[in-house]
Residue, then its C-alpha position, 0 to 999 in steps of 0.5 A: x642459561x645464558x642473558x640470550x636465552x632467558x630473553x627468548x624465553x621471555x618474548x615466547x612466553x608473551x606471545x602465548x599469553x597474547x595468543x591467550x587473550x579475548x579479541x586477538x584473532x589468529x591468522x585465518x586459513x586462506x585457500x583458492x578455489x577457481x575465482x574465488x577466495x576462500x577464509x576460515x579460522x579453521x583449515x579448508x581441505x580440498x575435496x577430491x569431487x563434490x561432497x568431499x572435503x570442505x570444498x571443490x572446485x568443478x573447473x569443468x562446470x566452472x562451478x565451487x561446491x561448498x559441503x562444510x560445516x565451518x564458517x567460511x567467507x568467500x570473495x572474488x580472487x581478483x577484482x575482475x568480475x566471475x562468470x564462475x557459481x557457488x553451490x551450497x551441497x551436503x558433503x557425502x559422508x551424511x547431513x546430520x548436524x549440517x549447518x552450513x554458515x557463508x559469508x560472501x564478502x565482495x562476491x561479483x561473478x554473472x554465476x548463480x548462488x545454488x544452495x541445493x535441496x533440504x539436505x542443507x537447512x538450515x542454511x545461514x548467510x551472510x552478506x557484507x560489503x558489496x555482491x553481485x550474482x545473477x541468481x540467488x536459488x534456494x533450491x536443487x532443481x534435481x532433487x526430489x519433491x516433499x514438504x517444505x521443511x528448511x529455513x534460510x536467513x540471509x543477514x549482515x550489513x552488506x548489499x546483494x545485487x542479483x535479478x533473482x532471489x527464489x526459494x524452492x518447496x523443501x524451504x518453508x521459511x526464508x529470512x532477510x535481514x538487515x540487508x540491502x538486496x536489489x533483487x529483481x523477481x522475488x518469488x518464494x514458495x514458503x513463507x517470507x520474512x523481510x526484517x528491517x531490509x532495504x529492497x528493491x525488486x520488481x515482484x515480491x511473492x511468497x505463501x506468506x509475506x511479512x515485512x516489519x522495518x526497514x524500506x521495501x519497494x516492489x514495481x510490479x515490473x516482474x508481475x506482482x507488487x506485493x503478493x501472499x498466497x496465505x496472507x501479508x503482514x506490514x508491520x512496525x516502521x516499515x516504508x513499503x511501496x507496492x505497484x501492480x504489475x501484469x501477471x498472464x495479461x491480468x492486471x495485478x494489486x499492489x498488495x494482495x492476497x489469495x482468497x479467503x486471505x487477510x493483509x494486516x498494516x499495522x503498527x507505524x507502517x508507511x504504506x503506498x499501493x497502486x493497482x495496474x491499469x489493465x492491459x493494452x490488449x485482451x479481455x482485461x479491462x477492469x484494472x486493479x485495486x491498490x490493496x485487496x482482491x483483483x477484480x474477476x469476470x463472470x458474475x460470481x463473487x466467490x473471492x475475498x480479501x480480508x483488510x486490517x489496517x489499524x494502530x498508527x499505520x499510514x496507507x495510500x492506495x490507489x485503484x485503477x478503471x473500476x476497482x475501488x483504492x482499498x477493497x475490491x476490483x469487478x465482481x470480487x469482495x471484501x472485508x474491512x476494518x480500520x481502526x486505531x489512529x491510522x491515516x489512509x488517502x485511498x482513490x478509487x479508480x475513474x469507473x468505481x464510485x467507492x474509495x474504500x469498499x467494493x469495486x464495479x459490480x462487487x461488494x465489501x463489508x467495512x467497519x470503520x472505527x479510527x483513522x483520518x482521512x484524505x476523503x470524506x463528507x462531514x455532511x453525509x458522516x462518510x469517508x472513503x464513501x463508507x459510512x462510520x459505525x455505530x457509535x462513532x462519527x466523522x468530525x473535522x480533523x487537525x491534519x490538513x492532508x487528512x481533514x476527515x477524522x473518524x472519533x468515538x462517541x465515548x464521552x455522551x451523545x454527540x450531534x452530527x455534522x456538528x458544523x454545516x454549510x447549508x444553502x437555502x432551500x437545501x435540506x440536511x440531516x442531522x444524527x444523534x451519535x451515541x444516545x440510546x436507540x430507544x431514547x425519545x430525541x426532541x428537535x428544534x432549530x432557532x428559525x422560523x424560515x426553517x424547519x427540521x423533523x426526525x433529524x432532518x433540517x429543511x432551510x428555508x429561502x428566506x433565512x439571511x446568507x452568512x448568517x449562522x442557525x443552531x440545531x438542537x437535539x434533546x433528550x431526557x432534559x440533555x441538549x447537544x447542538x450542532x451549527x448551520x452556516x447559511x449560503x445564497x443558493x448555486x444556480x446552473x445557468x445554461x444556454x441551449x439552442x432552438x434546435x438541440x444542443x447545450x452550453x453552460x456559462x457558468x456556476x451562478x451565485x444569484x443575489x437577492x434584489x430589492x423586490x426580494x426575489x433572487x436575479x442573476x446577471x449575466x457577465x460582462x463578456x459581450x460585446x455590450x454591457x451585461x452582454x454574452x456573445x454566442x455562436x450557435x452551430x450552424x443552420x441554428x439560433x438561441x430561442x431563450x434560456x432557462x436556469x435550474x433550481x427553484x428559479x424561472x428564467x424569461x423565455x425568448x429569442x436572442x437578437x444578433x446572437x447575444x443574450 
């Protein structure tokens, strides 16, 4: 052949060889259908009504169907945004081995994702660049009920801004992953499973929700916080911020479940959930707790949450009026149980007594085992107004926001409180942690002015302020100590006058004087020295004073309203 000839030869050769190589793409098939822009790797044809070909186009219902089993990506034809839908259907000739895999790409339209009923799962798809669609529907409202059967995974990198995202009864399990979705009303009837997502959304609901990674925030706007009519589960790394809503005028939980249901906070999860306050108006009036069951009227406690919080997880839960931060809310229950090194900051709201426990008039079960807390009584050996359980005892923890920390008596019996400020004339008990209950403990504190039985330490009024005492637990020739730092004893001094009524001066710290007894001065804030100046109310006058605690006060009429 001719040098002409052979050189064409040589470049058709190379372009097949190229075309042969791994990671050379072929140019794709691009088609228009209404508004949007349709790619594959293989041909699209154009069916002639919806379930034929790969797609069509129903201009008269702005609507595009997708009926086909290729990879397809789909972005807006133009930059404007569409008020055009995107259907996901069956195509006519059968489902079997229907599995149809979308990508919306730089999709913005005031349209509805639709993908229809189980004849479609399970349904893969995938979000890149930046979406926005009105709705988000997993379901086809004309379609016949059954059990829930389908799965749906909505993946990528990309974001998805819609008002809604709902998963009808044919889908039994619906994905998210990777994604950020800002997505108003979540609301799945099957199980939902969001995987190191970032979501925004006003209500999160579904039979079950698990959220593991990633950071999920739910304002209750849309009713709920977070809801699992079958359970809740947070795990791994995941920021999850859930705030209670009002459902049908009811105050909702952050995080709740249905009866008889457990929510699980585990591993390195970062949790905050407040309750709603009740509403402005109704019968209402209870509130919500930040984790746990809603709060019921009635007298009845027929319903229960189960709460886990455990491994490294952190919670913050707030409850509001009379529910309980973690637990209960009026005349509902709970059961309890936290263990691992979990740190938990949980405030029971203004008419509820327990941090972690029962709300107003309702009940809990808590076993405590682990963790730091942000509220505690080393003293009383509680935190969150629970008491430890056996075995185990509330000590001073190295985190400042969680100073109380929850330990294990597993290295020998351990006396507790180990350390105590104590006012004279205050008593204090102290518990052997750890020994054998049937071990035959002997007491005995280092001052005579003091005295202590069966644990139980009395100070006496004669010890010296500031000084330090030791208790000592012994058993069996063992002896385990604990510490006492004494304190001048608070006095309440208050003012009352001769005809009823009240006021208080101040918190006093009284001294003693050298006649040994204990004084206290009034402050200088009177127009004399050491003088208080009071108004009495009207037609009225001070007849004298009195102080509580083991003190007297001096009895007798004020001149010109001073004391």
């Amino acid at each position: 052949g001719t040098p002409g000839r052979r050189a064409l030869s040589v470049l058709l050769s190379l372009a097949l060889c190229l075309s042969l190589l791994p990671g050379v793409a072929l140019a794709a098939n691009t088609v228009q259908a209404g508004d949007f822009t349709l790619t594959s790797d293989a041909a699209l044809t154009a069916g002639s009504a919806a379930g034929n070909g790969d797609y069509y186009y129903d201009e008269a219902n702005s609507t595009l169907y997708l009926h086909t089993n290729k990879e397809v990506t789909v972005s807006n034809a133009t930059s404007a945004a569409s008020t055009q839908n995107i259907t996901v259907q069956a195509p006519s000739e059968g489902t079997e081995g229907y599995t149809p895999q979308i990508t919306l790409n730089g999709v913005h339209t005031s349209g509805t994702f639709t993908a229809a009923a189980g004849s479609v799962y399970p349904l893969a798809l995938t979000v890149t660049g930046e979406n926005d669609l009105a709705q988000v529907l997993l379901w086809d409202t004309n379609s016949v009920g059954g059990s829930a059967r389908a799965t749906v995974t909505i993946g990528g990198d990309g974001t998805l801004n819609t008002s809604g995202l709902r998963a009808g009864l044919p889908v039994s399990s619906t994905t998210l992953t990777g994604i950020t979705l800002n997505g108003g009303n979540i609301n799945v009837n099957g199980e939902l499973k969001i995987t190191d997502c970032t979501v925004e959304a006003t209500s999160i609901y579904g039979s079950t929700v698990s959220i593991s990674g990633g950071s999920v925030t739910s304002t209750g706007a849309g009713g709920y916080g977070i809801y699992g009519r079958f359970g809740v589960t947070i795990s791994g790394n995941a920021v999850v911020n859930a705030t209670g809503g009002l459902w049908n005028n009811v105050a909702q939980v952050g995080i709740g479940v249905g009866s008889g249901e457990t929510i699980t906070i585990e591993d390195s999860a970062r949790v905050t959930a407040t309750g709603s306050p009740p509403p402005t108006s109704g019968y209402q009036t209870y509130g919500a707790p930040g984790i746990g069951m809603i709060g019921q009227s009635g007298t009845s406690y027929d319903r229960t949450a189960h709460i886990v919080i455990q491994d490294n997880a952190s919670v913050t839960a707030t409850g509001t009026e009379q529910s309980a931060g973690i637990g209960s809310g009026l005349r509902t229950s709970a059961t309890i149980a936290i263990s691992g090194t979990p740190k938990i900051n949980a405030q029971a709201g203004p008419n509820c007594t327990n941090d972690i426990g029962g709300g107003y008039n309702g009940s809990a079960t808590v076993t405590i085992t682990g963790g730091s807390f942000a509220q505690g009584d080393i003293s009383a050996q509680t935190v969150g107004g629970q008491k430890v359980a056996t075995g185990y005892y509330v000590d001073t923890g190295s985190d400042a926001n969680f100073p109380y920390e929850v330990k294990q008596a597993s290295d020998g019996p351990v006396l507790v409180p180990k350390t105590v400020t104590l006012q004279m004339g205050k008593t204090q008990q102290f518990t052997l942690v750890g020994a054998d209950s049937s071990a035959s403990v002997t007491w005995s504190v280092d001052s005579t002015n003091s005295s202590i039985e069966n644990g139980l330490l009395t100070l006496g009024m004669n010890e010296t302020a500031d000084s330090t005492l030791t208790v000592t637990a012994t058993v069996d020739g063992d002896e385990y100590t604990a510490t006492v730092t004494v304190q001048e004893p608070v006095y309440t001094v208050t003012f009352a006058p001769g005809e009823g009524g009240s006021g208080t001066a101040d918190p006093a710290k009284v001294s003693r004087n050298d006649t040994g007894t204990f004084t206290y001065t009034l402050p200088n804030v009177g127009t004399g020295e050491g003088l208080i100046d009071f108004t009495a109310p009207e037609g009225m006058h001070f007849a004298g004073w009195r102080v509580s605690g083991n003190a007297t006060a001096g009895e007798g009429a004020p001149a010109a309203g001073q004391i």
